[in-house]
N, C-alpha and C positions, 0 to 999 in steps of 0.2 A: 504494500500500500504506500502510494508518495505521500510527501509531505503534505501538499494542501487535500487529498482525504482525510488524514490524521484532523486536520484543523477543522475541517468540516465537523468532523463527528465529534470534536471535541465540542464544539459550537453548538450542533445538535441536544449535548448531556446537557448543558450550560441552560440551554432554553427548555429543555423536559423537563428540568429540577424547579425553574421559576413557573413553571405552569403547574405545577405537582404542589408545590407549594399555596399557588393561589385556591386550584382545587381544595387543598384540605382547609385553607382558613374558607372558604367560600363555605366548605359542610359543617365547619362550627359555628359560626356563624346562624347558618339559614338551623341548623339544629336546634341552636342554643333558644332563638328567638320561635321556632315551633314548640318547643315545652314552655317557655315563657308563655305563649298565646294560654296556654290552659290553665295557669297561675289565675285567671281573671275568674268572673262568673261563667260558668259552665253554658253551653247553646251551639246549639245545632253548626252555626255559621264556625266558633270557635275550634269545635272540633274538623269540622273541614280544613279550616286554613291549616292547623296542626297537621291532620293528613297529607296533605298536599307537603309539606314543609319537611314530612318523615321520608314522602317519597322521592322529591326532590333531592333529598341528602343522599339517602341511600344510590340515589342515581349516579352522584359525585362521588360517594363512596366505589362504586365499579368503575368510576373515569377515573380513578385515582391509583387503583389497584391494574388498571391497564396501561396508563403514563408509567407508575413505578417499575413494570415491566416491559417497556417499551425499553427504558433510561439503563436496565440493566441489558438489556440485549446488546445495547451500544457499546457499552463498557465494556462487556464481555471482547464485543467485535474487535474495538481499540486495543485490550490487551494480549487478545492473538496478534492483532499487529506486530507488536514491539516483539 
């Protein structure tokens, strides 16, 4: 592998690690504020946005789990390189 693929995919991990990152604060986040919502008086509408907020998370939970194995597959490729 030349140089400038090494750079490349070095560039690559660089950008899946700040995207893996925003991923996981984005599901604490939208999480934290879906049990919040139920903290209030209990209704119909409440429990929905909560739902909604459980499934959204969990949906960033598997884009999370698929970034962090994308970023290792890279690594992996990089250190065969060398």
């Amino acid at each position: 592998m030349d140089k400038l693929g090494l750079e490349q995919i070095k560039e690559q991990i660089k950008y899946g690690t700040e995207v893996l990152k925003l991923i996981v604060l984005l599901g604490v986040a939208i999480g934290g504020g879906s049990i919040g919502v139920l903290l209030g008086k209990y209704s119909l509408v409440r429990f929905g946005l909560a739902g909604f907020g459980i499934l959204v998370t969990l949906s960033l939970a598997i884009g999370a789990w698929r970034q962090h194995r994308r970023t290792q597959q890279l690594i992996k490729r990089i250190t065969e390189a060398l």
